[in-house]
Structure formats: C-alpha cells, structure tokens
C-alpha positions in Angstrom: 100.0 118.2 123.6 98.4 121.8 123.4 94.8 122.3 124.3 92.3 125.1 124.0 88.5 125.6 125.0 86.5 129.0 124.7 82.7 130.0 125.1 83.0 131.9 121.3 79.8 133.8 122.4 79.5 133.8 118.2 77.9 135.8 116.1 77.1 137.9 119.1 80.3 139.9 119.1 81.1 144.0 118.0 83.8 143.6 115.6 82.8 139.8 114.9 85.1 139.2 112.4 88.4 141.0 113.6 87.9 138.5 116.7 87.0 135.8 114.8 90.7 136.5 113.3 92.4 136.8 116.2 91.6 132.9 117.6 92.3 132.0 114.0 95.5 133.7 114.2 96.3 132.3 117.7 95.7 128.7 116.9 97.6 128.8 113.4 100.8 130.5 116.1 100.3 127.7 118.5 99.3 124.7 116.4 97.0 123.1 119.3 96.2 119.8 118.7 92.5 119.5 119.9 90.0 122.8 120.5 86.6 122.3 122.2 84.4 125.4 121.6 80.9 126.7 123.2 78.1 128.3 121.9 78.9 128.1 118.0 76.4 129.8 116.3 74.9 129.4 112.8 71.8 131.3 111.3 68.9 128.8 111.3 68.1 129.9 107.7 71.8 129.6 106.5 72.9 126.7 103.9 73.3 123.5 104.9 76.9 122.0 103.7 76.4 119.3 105.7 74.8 116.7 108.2 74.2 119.4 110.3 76.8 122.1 109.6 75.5 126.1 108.0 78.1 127.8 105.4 77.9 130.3 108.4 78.8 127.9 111.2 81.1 130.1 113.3 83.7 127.4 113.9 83.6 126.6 110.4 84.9 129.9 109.5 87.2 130.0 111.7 88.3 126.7 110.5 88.8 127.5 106.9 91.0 131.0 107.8 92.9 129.0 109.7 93.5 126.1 107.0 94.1 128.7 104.5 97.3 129.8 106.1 98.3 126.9 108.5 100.2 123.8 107.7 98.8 121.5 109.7 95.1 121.7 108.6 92.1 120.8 110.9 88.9 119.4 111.1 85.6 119.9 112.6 83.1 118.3 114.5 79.7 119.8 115.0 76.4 119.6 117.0 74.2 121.6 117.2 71.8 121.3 120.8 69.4 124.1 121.3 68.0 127.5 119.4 69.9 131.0 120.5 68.7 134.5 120.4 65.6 133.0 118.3 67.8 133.1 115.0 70.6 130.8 115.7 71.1 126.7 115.8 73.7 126.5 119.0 75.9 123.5 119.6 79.4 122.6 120.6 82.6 121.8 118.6 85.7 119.8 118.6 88.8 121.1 116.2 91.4 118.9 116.0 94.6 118.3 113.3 94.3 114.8 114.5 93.0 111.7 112.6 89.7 111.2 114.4 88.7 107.5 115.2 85.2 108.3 116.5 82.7 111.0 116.5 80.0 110.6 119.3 76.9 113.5 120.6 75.0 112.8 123.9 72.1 114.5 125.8 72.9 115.6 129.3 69.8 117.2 130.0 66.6 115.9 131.0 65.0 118.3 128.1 64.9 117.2 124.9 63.7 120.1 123.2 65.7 121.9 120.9 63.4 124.9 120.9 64.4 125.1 124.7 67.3 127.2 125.5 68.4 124.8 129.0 68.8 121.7 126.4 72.4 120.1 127.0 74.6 118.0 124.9 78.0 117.4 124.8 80.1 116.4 121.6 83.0 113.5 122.2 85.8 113.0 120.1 88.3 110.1 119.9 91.3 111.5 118.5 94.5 109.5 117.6 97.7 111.3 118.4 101.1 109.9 118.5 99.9 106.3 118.3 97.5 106.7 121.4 93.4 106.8 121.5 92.7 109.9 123.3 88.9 110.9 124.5 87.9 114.8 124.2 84.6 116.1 125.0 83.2 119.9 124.6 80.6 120.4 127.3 78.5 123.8 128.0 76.3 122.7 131.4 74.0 124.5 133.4 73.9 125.8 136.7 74.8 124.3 140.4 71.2 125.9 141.7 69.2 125.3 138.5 65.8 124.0 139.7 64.7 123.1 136.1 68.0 121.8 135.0 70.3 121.0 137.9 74.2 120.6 137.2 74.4 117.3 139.6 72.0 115.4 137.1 74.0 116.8 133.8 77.0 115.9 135.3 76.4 112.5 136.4 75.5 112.0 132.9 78.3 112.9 131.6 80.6 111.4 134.0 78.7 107.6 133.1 79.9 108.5 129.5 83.6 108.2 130.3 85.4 104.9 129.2 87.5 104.8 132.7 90.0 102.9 131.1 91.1 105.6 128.7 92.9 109.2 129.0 89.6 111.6 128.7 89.9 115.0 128.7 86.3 117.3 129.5 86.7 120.4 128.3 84.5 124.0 128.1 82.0 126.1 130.2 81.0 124.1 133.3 79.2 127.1 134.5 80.0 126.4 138.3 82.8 129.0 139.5 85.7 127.1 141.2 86.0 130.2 143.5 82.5 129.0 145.2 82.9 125.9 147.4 80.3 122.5 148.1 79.0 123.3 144.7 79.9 122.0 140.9 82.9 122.7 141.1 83.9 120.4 143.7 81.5 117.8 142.7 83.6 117.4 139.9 86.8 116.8 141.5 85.3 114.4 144.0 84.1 112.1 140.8 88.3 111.5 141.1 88.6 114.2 137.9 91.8 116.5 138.0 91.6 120.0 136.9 94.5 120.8 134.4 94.9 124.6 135.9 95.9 122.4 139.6 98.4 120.4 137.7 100.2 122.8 135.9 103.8 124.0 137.3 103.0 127.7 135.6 99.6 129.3 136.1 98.1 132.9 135.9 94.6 134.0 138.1 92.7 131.1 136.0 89.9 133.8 136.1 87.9 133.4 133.1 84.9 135.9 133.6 85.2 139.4 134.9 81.7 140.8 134.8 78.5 139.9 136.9 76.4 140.6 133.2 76.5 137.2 132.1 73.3 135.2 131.6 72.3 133.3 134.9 74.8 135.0 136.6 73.8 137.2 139.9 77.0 137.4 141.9 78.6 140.3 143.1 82.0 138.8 142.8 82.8 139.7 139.1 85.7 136.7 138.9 84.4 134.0 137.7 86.4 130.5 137.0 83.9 128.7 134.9 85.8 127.3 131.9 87.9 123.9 132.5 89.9 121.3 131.1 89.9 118.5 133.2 91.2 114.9 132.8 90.4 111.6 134.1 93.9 110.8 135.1 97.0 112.7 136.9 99.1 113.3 134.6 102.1 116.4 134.0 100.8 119.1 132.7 103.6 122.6 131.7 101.1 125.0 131.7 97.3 126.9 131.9 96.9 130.1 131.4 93.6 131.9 130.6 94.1 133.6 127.0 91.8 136.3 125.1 91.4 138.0 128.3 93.1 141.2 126.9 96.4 140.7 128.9 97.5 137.4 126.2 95.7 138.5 124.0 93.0 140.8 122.6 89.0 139.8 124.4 86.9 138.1 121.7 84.0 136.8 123.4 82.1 137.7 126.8 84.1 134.7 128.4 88.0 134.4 128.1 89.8 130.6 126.8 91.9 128.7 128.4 94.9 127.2 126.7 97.1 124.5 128.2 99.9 122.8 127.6 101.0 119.1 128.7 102.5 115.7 128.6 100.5 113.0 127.7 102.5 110.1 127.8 103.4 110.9 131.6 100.5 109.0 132.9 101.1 108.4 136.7 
C-alpha cells in the first residue's frame, strides 16, 4: 500500500500550476492508493459542481490531470472547514483509486465558525482495498501552546473518533514538531498510535519544514517534523521518505509530503 499526505499551501504558490503538475505527475508515477491533502483551496466565488466542491477546488484539478493520463483513476473527497486569506473556502481532502465504503467530516475544534481561521475538522474515509475496510483521515490541527485552540483538546477528539477495532491510518499536518519533546508530538504516541516514519526499515531526515516563516511558527530551529502518517496498529512498513522537498523532487508548497510505503496485511 503506497500513501501520501502534503499541506498543498494551494492557490498560494509562484508557479501554481507547474507545481500543481508536478504532484499530479508524481502520483500518476507511483499510483498511491490513498492521498490526504491540507489546505485545499477554492475561490469562495468559484462554481459550485458539487455538494460542496468549486470548479477551482485545487485537489480537484489535480485530480482531473491526473485521471486524464493515469490508468487507475481516482476520486475525491472534500470539506471544506474555515475561510483562507479572506478569498478562499479551506478544507481537507482524501484521494483514493479505491472503492470508498464511507465518507464521514467531524469538528475537532471547539469553534464552529467558519469565518474563523482556528476552526478544525478532519475528513475520514473508509476505503476498501484488497478485500479489507481500511480507515483514513486527513487532519490539519493546531498548536501544542494554542491558548484559544489547544492541540490536547483537538486531539482527544479525534482520537475518540477511531473505531479501535479497525486498521486507521491519521494522516497530514499535526502542527507539533516531533523534534520538540512532552508536547503533541508525544502525546500522540502515548494514545498507543505508531508513527509510520519509526516503523519503516528505510528513512531519510523525515524533516518536513525548513524555514521558521511559517504561520504560528517562532522557532529558531528551522527543521520542522510536522506532517505524519500514523496508524493505530504496528504493522511493517518498507519505507517514509519526505518528498517535494527539492532533493525527490521539485518544492511545491511551503511544507514538503511525505510518501510511504507498507504492508498492510502484516498486522502484528
């Protein structure tokens, strides 16, 4: 099973759509079977083609260049949580070339405002691959130190989501850098969650940041390991390596993805 999250940064990009065609590209090379992506952007004025969907939903054009030229052709799965720069609808998104059982969006926040920029939600996924129920969710959380929004409170949200029982995999920006310790990034992995990038037999840095610019973001360490997948179970897992970080391949957004590569059906 091959697995990819990024923080797109959409719409917000020089050279938008020469990146856009570079994931595009990347995914139609490594045929992943489920991608979770953060902050997809559409205009708030753009045409709605769907429930909640924009003919310029970010993911949705990357979707359809992707379908034009690949043979296994994917689907999305949209929502939208909070307004962006004051002209976009952002939300999270699950791709997958899977059938898809179930199609479920939660608030993690305690805001419910969509006019309100700290407004979480997370978008789940049940996805049917080889004959077995699968759980994916794309998350974008908030901060360890967040007096508004604490991640602790997120979190425990969307930990109480999880059906135990089945193989769940959370995937996306976590915003809580696994290089800082006692924070999110622990708190995580003592809810008995396993972080992919620890599993894997061949890793690179797992650095996913390399700037101090980033929104919210005041340290003077400039690497940052903020984007995840992790899984509810230990299982084997090949690899995780950090990709669009300009050494495999080009940058395309302000965060770099991380693309990994396991077994499934080795569930210990």
């Amino acid at each position: 099973m091959r697995l990819l999250t990024l923080n797109c940064h959409s719409w917000l990009e020089e050279d938008q759509m020469k990146k856009l065609q570079i994931i595009a590209n990347d995914i139609i090379e490594k045929q992943y079977d489920v991608i979770a992506l953060q902050e997809v952007n559409q205009s708030i004025g753009a045409k709605l083609i769907g429930a909640n969907v924009r003919e310029d939903n970010f993911a949705l054009v990357l979707i359809n260049k992707v379908n034009e030229l690949s043979k296994e052709k994917y689907t999305l799965y949209y929502e939208k949580c909070h307004i962006g720069f004051e002209k976009y609808e952002e939300g999270v998104a699950i791709i997958t070339r899977h059938k898809v059982v179930n199609v479920e969006s939660f608030l993690v926040s305690k805001v419910d405002d969509f006019y309100f920029w700290k407004t979480r939600k997370v978008i789940k996924a049940s996805v049917l691959i080889d004959g077995k129920e699968i759980d994916f969710y794309s998350c974008h959380l908030g901060w360890w130190d967040d007096k508004e929004e604490p991640f602790k409170a997120q979190f425990d949200k969307l930990y109480n989501l999880i059906d135990k029982e089945k193989l769940t995999f959370l995937m996306g920006d976590f915003n809580n850098n696994a290089f800082v310790r006692q924070e999110g990034y622990d708190y995580i992995l003592s809810k008995g969650l396993f972080d992919t990038y620890n599993l894997a037999k061949f890793k690179d840095d797992g650095v996913t940041v390399k700037t101090s610019n980033l929104d919210g973001w005041n340290e003077s360490n400039n690497k940052l390991r903020i984007d995840f997948i992790f899984v509810n179970k230990c299982i084997e897992v090949t690899s995780s390596f950090v990709i669009f970080n300009g050494i495999n391949k080009e940058v395309v957004s302000d965060h770099f993805g991380v693309s990994v590569f396991q077994k499934y059906e080795d569930v210990l």
